[in-house]
N, C-alpha and C positions, 0 to 999 in steps of 0.2 A: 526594517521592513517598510518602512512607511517612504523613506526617500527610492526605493526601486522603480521600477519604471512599470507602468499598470499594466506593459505584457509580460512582464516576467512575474509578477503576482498572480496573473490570469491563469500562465503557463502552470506556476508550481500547486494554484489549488488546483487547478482539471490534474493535473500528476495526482495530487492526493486523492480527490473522489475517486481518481479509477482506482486507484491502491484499495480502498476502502470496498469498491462495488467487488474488484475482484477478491477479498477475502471475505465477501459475503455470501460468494458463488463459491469460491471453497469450500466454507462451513455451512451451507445452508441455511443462508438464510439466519449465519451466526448462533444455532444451537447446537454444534458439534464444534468441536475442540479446533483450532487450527493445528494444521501439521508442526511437527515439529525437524528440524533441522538437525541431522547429523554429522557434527564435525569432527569423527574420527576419519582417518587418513586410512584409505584401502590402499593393503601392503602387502 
């Protein structure tokens, strides 16, 4: 991590905050559950 280049450090936290801001808009604010993911195959 530390030899990267300081845009692609910049790039991958701002990726992460938004990950983070938008699963806080999901849950509210993080006191509801996140959704969960169903990986059964529609047949």
């Amino acid at each position: 991590m530390v030899s990267l280049d300081h845009l692609a450090v910049y790039l991958g936290l701002s990726w992460l905050a938004i990950g983070v801001l938008y699963l806080a808009v999901l849950t509210g604010g993080f006191r509801r559950q996140p959704p969960e993911m169903d990986f059964q195959e529609a047949t």
